[in-house]
C-alpha positions as CSV (number, residue, x, y, z in Angstrom):
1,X,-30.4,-1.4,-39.2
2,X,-27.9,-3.5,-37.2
3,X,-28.0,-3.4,-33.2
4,X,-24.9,-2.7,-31.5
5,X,-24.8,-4.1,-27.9
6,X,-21.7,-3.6,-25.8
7,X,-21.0,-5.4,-22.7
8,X,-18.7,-6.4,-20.4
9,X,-17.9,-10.5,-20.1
10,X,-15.7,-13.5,-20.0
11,X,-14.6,-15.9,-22.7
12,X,-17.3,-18.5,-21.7
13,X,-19.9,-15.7,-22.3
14,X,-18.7,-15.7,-25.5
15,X,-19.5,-19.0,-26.6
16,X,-22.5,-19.5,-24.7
17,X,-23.8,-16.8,-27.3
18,X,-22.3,-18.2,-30.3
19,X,-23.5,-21.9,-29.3
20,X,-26.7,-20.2,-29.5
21,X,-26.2,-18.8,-32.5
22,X,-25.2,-22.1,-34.0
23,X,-28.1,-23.8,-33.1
24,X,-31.1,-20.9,-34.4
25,X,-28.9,-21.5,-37.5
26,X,-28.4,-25.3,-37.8
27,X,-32.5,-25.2,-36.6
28,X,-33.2,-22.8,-39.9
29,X,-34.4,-19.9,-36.9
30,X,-33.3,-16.6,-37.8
31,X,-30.8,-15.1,-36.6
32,X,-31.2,-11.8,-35.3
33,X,-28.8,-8.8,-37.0
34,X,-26.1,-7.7,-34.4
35,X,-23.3,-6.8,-33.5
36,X,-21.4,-7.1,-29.9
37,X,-18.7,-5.6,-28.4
38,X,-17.1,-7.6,-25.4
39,X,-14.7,-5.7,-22.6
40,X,-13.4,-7.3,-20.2
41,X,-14.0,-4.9,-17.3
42,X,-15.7,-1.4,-16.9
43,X,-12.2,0.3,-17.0
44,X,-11.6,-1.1,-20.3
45,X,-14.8,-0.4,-21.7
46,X,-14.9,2.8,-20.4
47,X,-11.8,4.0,-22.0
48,X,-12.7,2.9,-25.2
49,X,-15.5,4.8,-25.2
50,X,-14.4,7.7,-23.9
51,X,-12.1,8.8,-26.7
52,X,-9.0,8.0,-24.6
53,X,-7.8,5.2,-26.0
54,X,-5.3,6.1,-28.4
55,X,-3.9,9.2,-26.6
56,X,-0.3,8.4,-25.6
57,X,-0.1,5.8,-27.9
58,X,1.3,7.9,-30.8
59,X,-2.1,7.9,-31.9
């Protein structure tokens, strides 16, 4: 089963995570199954979430 985390971040959280990844990898660590989901803000996220996103888009 694959873990879904979403959050709310910067860029530089970004790679901080995948520098981490890189080095469990080049280390031969496993790497734990995930998947992330990154907003920007709360307002963002909690759009997307909601369902809202595509109304009044044509959507």
């Amino acid at each position: 089963m694959t873990k879904v985390i979403i959050r709310t971040g910067v860029v530089k959280g970004f790679f901080e995570r995948a520098r981490k990844v890189a080095q469990k990898a080049d280390s031969g660590e496993p790497i734990s199954r995930s998947e992330t989901i990154t907003f920007e803000g709360p307002q963002e996220k909690d759009v997307a979430l909601s369902g809202g996103a595509g109304k009044g888009r044509g959507a």
